[in-house]
C-alpha positions in Angstrom: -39.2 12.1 11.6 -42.6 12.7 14.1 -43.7 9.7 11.9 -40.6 7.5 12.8 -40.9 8.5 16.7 -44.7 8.0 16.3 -44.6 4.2 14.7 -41.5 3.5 17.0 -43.8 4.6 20.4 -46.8 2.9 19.4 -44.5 -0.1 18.2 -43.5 -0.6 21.9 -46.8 0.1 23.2 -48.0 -2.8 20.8 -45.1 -5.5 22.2 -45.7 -4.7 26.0 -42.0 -3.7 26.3 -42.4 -2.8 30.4 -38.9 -3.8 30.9 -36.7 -0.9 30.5 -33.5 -3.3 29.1 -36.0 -4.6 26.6 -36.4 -0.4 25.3 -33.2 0.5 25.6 -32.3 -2.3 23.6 -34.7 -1.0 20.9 -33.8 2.5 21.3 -30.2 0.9 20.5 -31.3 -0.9 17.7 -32.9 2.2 16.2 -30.4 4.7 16.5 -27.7 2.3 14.5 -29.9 2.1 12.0 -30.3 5.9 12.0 -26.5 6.6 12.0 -26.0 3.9 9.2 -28.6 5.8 7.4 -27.3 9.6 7.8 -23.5 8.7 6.7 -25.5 6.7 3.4 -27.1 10.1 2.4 -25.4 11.4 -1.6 -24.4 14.0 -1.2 -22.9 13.4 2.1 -24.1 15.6 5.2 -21.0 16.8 7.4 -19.9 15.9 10.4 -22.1 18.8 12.2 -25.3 17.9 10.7 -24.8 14.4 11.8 -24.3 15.3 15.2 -27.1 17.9 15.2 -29.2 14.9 13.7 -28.6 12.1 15.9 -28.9 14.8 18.9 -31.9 15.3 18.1 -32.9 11.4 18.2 -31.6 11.3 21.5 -33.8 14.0 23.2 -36.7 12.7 21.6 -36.1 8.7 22.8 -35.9 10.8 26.0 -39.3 11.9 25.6 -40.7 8.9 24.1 -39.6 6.8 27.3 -41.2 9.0 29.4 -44.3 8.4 27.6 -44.0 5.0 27.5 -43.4 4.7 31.2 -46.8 6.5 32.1 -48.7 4.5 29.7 -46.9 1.3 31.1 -48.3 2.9 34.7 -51.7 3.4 33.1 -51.9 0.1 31.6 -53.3 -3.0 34.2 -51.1 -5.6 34.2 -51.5 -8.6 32.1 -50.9 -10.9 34.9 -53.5 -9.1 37.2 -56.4 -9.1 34.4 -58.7 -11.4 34.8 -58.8 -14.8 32.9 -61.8 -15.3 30.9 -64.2 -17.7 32.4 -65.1 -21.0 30.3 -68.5 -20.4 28.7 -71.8 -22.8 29.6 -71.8 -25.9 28.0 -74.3 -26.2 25.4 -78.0 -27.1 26.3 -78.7 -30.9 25.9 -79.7 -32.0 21.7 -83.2 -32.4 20.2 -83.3 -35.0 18.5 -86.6 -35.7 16.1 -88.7 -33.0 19.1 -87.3 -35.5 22.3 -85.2 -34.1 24.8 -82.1 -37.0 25.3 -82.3 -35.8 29.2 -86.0 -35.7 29.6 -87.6 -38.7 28.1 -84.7 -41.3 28.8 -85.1 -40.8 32.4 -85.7 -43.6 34.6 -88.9 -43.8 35.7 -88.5 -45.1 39.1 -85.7 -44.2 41.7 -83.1 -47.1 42.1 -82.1 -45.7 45.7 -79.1 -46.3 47.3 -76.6 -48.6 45.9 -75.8 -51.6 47.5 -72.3 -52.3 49.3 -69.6 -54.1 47.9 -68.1 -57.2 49.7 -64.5 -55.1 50.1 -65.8 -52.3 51.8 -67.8 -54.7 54.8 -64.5 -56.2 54.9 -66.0 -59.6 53.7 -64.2 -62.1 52.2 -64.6 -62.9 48.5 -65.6 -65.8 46.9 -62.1 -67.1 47.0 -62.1 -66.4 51.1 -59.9 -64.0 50.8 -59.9 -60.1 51.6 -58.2 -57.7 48.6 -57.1 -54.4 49.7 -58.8 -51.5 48.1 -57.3 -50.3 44.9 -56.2 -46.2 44.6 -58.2 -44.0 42.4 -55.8 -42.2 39.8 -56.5 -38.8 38.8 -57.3 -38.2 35.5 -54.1 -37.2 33.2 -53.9 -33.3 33.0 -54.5 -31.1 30.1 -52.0 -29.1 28.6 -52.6 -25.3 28.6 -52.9 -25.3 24.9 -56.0 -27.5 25.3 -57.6 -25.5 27.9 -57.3 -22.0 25.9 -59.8 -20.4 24.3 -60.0 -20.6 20.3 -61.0 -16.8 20.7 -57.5 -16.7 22.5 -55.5 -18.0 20.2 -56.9 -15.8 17.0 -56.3 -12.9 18.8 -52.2 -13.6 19.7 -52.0 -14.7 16.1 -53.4 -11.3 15.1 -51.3 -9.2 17.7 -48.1 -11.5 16.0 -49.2 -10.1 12.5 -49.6 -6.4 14.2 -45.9 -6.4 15.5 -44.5 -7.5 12.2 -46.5 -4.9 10.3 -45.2 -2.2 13.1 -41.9 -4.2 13.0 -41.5 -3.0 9.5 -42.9 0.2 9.5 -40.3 1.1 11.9 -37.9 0.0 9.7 -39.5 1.7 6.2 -39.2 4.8 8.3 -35.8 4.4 9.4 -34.2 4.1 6.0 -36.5 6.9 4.4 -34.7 10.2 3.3 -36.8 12.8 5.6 -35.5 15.6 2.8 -37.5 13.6 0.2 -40.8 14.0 -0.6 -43.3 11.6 0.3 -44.2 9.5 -2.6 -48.1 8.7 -3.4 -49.2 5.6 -3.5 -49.3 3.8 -7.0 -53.2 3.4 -8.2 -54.5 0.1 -7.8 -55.2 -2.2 -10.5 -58.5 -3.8 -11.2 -58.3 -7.7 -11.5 -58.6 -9.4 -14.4 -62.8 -10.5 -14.8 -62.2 -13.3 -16.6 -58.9 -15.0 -15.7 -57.9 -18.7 -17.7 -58.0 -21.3 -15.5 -54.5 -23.0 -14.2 -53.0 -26.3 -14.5 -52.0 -26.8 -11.7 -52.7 -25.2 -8.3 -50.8 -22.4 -6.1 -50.6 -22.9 -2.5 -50.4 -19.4 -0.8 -47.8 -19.2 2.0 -47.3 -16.4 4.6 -43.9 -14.7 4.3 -42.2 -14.8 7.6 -41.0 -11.1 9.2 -38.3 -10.5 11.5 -40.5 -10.3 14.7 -37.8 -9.8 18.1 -38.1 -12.7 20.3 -39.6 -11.6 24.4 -41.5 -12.7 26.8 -44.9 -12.1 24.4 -43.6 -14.0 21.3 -42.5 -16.9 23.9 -46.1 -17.2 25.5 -47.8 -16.8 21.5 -45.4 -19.8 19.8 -46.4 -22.0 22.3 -50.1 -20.5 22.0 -50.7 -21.6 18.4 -49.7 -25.0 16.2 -47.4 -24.6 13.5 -49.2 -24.6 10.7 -50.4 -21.1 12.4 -47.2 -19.6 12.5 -45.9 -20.3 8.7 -46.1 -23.0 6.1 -43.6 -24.5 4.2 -44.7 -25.6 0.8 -42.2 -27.3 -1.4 -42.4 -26.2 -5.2 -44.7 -28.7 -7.6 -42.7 -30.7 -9.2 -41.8 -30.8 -13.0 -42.3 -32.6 -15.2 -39.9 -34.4 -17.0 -39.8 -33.5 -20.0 -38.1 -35.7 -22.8 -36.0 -33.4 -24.9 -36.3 -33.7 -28.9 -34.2 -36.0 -30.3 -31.6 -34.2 -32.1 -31.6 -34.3 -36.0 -28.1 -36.6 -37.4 -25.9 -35.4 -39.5 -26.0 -37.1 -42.7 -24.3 -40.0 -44.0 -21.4 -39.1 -46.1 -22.0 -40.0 -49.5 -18.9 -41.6 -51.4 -18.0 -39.9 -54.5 -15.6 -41.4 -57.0 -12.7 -39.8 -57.7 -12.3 -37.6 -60.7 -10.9 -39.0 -63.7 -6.8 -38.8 -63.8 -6.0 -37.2 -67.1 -2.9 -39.0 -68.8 -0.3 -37.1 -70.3 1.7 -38.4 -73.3 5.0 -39.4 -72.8 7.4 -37.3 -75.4 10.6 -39.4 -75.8 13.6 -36.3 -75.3 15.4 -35.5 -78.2 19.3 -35.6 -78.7 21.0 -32.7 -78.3 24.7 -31.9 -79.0 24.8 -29.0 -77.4 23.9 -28.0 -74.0 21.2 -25.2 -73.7 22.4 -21.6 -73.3 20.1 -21.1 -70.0 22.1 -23.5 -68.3 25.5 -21.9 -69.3 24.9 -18.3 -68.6 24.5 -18.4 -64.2 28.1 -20.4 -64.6 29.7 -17.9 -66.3 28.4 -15.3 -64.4 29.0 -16.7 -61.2 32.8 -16.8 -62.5 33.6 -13.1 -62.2 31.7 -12.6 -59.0 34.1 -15.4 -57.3 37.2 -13.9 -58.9 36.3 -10.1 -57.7 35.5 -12.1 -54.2 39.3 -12.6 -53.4 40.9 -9.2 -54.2 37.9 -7.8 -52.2 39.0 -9.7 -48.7 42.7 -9.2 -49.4 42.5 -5.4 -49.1 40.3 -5.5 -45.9 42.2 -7.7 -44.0 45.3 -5.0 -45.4 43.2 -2.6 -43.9 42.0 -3.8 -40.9 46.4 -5.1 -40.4 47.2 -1.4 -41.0 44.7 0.0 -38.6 46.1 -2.3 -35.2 49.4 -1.5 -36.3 49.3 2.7 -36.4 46.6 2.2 -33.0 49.6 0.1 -31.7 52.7 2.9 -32.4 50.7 5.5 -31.3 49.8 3.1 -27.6 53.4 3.1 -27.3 54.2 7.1 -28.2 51.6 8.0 -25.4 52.9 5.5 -23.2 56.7 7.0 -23.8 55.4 10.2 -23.1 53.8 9.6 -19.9 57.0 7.3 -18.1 59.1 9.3 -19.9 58.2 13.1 -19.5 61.0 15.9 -19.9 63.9 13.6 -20.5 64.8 14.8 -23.8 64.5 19.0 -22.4 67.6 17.9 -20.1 70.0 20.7 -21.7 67.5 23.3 -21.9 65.7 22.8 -18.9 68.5 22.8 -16.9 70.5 26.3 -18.2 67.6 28.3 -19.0 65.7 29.0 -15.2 68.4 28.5 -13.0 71.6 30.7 -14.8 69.7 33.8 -15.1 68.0 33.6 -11.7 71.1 33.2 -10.2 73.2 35.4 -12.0 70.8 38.1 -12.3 69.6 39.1 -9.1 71.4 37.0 -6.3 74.8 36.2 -5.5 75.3 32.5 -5.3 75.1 32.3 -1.3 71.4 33.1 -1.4 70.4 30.1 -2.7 70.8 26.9 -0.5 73.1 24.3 -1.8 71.5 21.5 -4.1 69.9 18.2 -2.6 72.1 15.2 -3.1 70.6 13.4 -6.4 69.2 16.5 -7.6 68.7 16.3 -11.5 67.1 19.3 -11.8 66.6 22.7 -9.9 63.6 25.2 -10.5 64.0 28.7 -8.8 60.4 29.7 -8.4 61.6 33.0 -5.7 65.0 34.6 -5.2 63.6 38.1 -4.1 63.4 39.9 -7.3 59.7 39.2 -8.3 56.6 39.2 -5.8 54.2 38.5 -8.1 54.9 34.6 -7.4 52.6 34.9 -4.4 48.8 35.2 -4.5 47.2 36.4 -0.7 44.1 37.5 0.9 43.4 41.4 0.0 42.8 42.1 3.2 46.3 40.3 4.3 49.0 41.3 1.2 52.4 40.3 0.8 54.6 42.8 1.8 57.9 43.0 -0.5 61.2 45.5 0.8 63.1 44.6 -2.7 64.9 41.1 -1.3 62.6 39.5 1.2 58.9 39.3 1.4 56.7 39.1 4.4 53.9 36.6 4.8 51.9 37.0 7.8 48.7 35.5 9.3 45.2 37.3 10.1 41.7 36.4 10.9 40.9 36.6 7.1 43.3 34.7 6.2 46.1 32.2 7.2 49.0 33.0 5.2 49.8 32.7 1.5 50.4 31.0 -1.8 53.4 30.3 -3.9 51.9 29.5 -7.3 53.8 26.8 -10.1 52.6 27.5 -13.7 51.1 24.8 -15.6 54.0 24.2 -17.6 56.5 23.8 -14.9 54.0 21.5 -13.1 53.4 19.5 -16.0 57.5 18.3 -15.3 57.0 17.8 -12.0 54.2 15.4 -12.4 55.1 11.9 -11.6 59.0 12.9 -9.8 59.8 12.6 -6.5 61.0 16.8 -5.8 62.6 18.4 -2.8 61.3 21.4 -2.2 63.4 24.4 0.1 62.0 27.2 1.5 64.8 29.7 3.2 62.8 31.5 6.0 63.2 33.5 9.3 61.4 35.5 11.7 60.2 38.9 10.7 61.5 41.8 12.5 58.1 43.1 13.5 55.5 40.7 15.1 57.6 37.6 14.3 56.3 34.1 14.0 57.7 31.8 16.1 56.8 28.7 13.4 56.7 28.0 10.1 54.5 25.2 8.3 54.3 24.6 4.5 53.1 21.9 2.1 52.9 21.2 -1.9 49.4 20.8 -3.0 48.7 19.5 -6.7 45.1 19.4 -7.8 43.2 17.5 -4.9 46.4 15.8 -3.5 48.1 17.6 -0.9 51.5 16.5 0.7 52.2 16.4 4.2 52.3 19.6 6.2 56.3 20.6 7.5 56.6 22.6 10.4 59.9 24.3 11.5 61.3 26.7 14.5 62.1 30.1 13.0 65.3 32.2 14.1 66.3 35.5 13.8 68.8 34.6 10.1 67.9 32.9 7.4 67.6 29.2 7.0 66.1 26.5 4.6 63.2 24.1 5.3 62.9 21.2 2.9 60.0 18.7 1.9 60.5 15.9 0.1 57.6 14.3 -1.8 56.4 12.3 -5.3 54.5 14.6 -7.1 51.4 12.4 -8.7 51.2 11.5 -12.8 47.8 12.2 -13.2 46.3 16.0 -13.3 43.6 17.6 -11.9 44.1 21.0 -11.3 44.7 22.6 -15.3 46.1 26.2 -13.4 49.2 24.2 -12.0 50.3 23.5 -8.7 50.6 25.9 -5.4 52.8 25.7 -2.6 50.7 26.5 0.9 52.8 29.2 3.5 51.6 29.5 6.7 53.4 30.9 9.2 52.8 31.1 13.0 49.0 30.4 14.4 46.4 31.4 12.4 45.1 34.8 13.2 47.0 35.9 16.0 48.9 38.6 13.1 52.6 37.3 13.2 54.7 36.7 9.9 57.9 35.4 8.4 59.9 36.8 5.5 61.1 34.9 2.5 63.9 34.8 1.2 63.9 31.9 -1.5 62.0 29.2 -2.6 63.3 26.5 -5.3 62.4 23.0 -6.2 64.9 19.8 -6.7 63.6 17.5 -9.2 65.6 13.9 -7.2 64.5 11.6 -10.0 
């Protein structure tokens, strides 16, 4: 990098960049470059090591100004130097051993010349006097005229000098300073003898990117143009005639091969037909006749499958609309005698719903085990009643209906009664309760307890379709949740109304 900052100094020193926008537009231009040039490196350099490196460019463009500002100081200016003075003009020529000026002077002196007519203010021949005409100045001369052929070398060569330092700077900019320096390749001797060329080669200048100020503004105007590059156009070619291309032959006509003639055998009689013939009819025959028997037993088939798919559509669509219909007999003495008879008189039970087709007793105070509670919150069973109560665990508890039994219930419209009052220790004031089957839950009933018994119905269609394969459940919940009142039970049955 002291090589870089070195070429990029004296590069400024060389182009007279006094004015400070002129450098910091350079510094600009060189630290771009630099940045471009650290983010290009494989593999990468980090973020750090970039910042370190382009630190470092920074304090040292602060020390190459500083430099450049005392040898700017040190430096004369151009416009105070002083201009070259025109040399002597060249002694007189001596021609064949005479001087021009010496022996072609005139002898004697012709002493002073006589006055014109116009400036005595005497008429002319015509009479007349003619006013005296102005003298014109001769026409200037351009500044390009007036310069000094030495001049003009000299810009050309400083021009050449800045685009030589112009790309050093840049060779420097885009070299890896972790590289090692490369030595120059050995140079090749020229050919001694070289064949001579058709035709001849111009040699043009290449033309470097040299930044345009106030030095390159006074040097284009200081030199013609064929100074600053020339333009040669490319010799031209010549037109060469391409090679006729070869033709394809002619085609050459053949004749056509000779047709060989077959002799015509006249057919001879024959009485019978040939046995080739005979044999695909006769065995196509069978195959047609075993064709028929074949389709008439599948389309038996295929009539006897849609007819049993058909009875058993309608058996499962029987069962369904039709479910329990036939049980009527049993259904109806089987539950309901025994429960009755067996453990209750007949005023325990409330009376049946009107339309009542069928009545299941699911609780007439003999068995407990019909309800399922919280363990923390148990039924509580005194050998008629049973207490339900409410705690923070749990918000009552569950009457359950076996599969079978909801199996019958499943698509009827039921009532169901439950015969309820307030329990003689921490009595609820209410009573809700609601029939759930599967996911489908009937509406919630709520009733006023009293200090005897009395029944609460709900009346609601019981849905076809199953979801639940443990049965149904009838929700108790007496009082408000958690506040540790209860109810006893007395019964619970279920009206089937259609």
């Amino acid at each position: 990098m002291n090589d870089f900052y070195s070429v990029l100094t004296q590069s400024i020193i060389d182009r007279g960049l006094r004015s400070a926008r002129d450098r910091e537009a350079t510094y600009s231009q060189a630290r771009t470059a630099m940045i471009r040039r650290l983010w290009s490196y494989d593999p990468p350099l980090t973020e750090d090591e970039i910042d370190a490196r382009i630190g470092q460019f920074d304090l040292a463009v602060d020390e190459i100004e500083s430099n450049v500002v005392e040898i700017f100081e040190r430096m004369p200016d151009p416009e105070d130097e002083p201009q070259a003075s025109a040399p002597p003009p060249p002694p007189p020529p001596v021609v064949g051993g005479y001087d021009q000026a010496t022996d072609y002077a005139p002898a004697f002196d012709p002493g002073p010349a006589e006055t014109d007519a116009y400036d005595d203010g005497i008429d002319g021949a015509d009479g007349y006097s003619h006013p005296e005409e102005p003298v014109r100045p001769p026409p200037p001369r351009y500044e390009r005229e007036e310069r000094n052929p030495r001049e003009r070398s000299s810009l050309v060569d400083l021009l050449s000098t800045l685009d030589v330092r112009s790309m050093a700077v840049e060779a420097a900019l885009n070299a890896d300073p972790d590289e090692p320096e490369e030595e120059p390749p050995p140079a090749v001797e020229p050919p001694q003898d070289e064949p001579p060329q058709d035709e001849p080669v111009m040699e043009t200048r290449a033309l470097l990117p040299v930044p345009m100020n106030d030095r390159r503004e006074l040097a284009s105007y200081s030199h013609s143009y064929e100074e600053e590059a020339v333009l040669v156009e490319p010799p031209p070619r010549r037109a060469a005639r391409p090679a006729p291309r070869p033709r394809a032959p002619a085609p050459q006509h053949r004749p056509p091969p000779p047709v060989k003639t077959r002799k015509r055998v006249k057919p001879q009689r024959q009485t019978k037909p040939p046995p080739r013939e005979q044999a695909p009819r006769r065995a196509a025959e069978p195959r047609a006749r075993q064709k028929a028997p074949i389709a008439g037993r599948q389309l038996a088939i295929l009539i006897g499958v849609v007819g049993v798919l058909a009875v058993a559509l309608i058996a499962v669509t029987a069962y369904i609309l039709l479910p329990g219909r036939s049980d009527q007999p049993a259904v109806a003495t089987t539950p309901a005698t025994p429960a009755v008879a067996a453990s209750s008189p007949a005023g325990d039970l409330p009376p049946l719903t009107n339309g009542t087709i069928h009545r299941f007793v699911l609780f007439d105070g003999s068995d407990p085990t019909l309800f399922d509670s919280d363990p923390s919150n148990p039924v509580r069973f005194d050998g008629s009643t049973a207490r339900i109560a409410t705690s923070p665990a749990s918000a009552g508890a569950r009457a359950m209906i076996g599969p079978g039994l909801a199996a019958r219930l499943g698509g009827h419209t039921v009532n169901v009664i439950v015969v309820a009052r307030i329990a003689k220790e921490n009595g609820a004031a209410n009573l809700r309760f609601a029939l759930q089957s599967g996911l489908a839950v009937s509406y919630w009933k709520t009733a006023r307890l009293t200090s005897d018994f009395a029944p609460i119905s709900l009346t609601w269609r019981v849905p076809t379709l199953r979801t639940d394969p443990t049965g149904d459940t009838i929700i108790i919940e007496p009082g408000i949740p958690g506040d540790g009142t209860g109810t006893e039970i007395k019964a619970i049955v279920v009206d089937v109304l259609d």
